[in-house]
N, C-alpha and C positions, 0 to 999 in steps of 0.2 A: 504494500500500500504506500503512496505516496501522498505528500500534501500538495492541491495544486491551489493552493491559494485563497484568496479570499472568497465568497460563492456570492453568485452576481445572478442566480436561476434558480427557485426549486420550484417544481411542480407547477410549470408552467406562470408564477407567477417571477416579475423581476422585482429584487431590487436593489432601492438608491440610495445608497446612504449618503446625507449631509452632515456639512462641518460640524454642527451645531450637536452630534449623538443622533439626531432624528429616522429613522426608516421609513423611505416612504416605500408601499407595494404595488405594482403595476400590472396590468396584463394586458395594455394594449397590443404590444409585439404578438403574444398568441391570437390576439382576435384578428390581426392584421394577416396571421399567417392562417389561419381558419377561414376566413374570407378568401383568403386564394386560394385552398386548396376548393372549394366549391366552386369557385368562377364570379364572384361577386366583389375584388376586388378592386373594382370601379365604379364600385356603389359609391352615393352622395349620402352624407350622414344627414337626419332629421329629425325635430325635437319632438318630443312624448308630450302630446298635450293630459294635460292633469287638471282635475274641478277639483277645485279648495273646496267647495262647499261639501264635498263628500266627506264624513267623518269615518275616520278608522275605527273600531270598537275589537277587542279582544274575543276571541272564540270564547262562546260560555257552554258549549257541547262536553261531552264528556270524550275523552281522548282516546282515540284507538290503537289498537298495537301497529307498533309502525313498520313492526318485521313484515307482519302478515298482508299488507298491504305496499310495500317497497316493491 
């Protein structure tokens, strides 16, 4: 085994360390490379519209196994 240095990739995510200690994590690079492996790498990006007026509220169901259902 060998040290190859600092790790700049896991699992698809990257990342970037700043001066400051901070990590940030990215995974544009995979979605960039996801995008070409389909043929949609010359798509135009476009914003998600979203209604403020829609309130989030918490599941009040009772929870199901999430093996049996995965």
């Amino acid at each position: 085994m060998k040290d190859l240095g600092e790790v700049d990739v896991i699992l698809n995510i990257k990342l970037l360390r700043e001066g400051n200690g901070r990590i940030t994590l990215l995974q544009s690079h995979y979605v960039k490379k996801v995008l070409s492996r389909f043929g949609f790498s010359d798509c135009k990006p476009i914003s998600t519209p979203y209604d403020f007026s829609v309130l989030l509220r918490k599941k009040k169901r009772i929870a199901r196994d999430q093996l049996r259902f995965s």
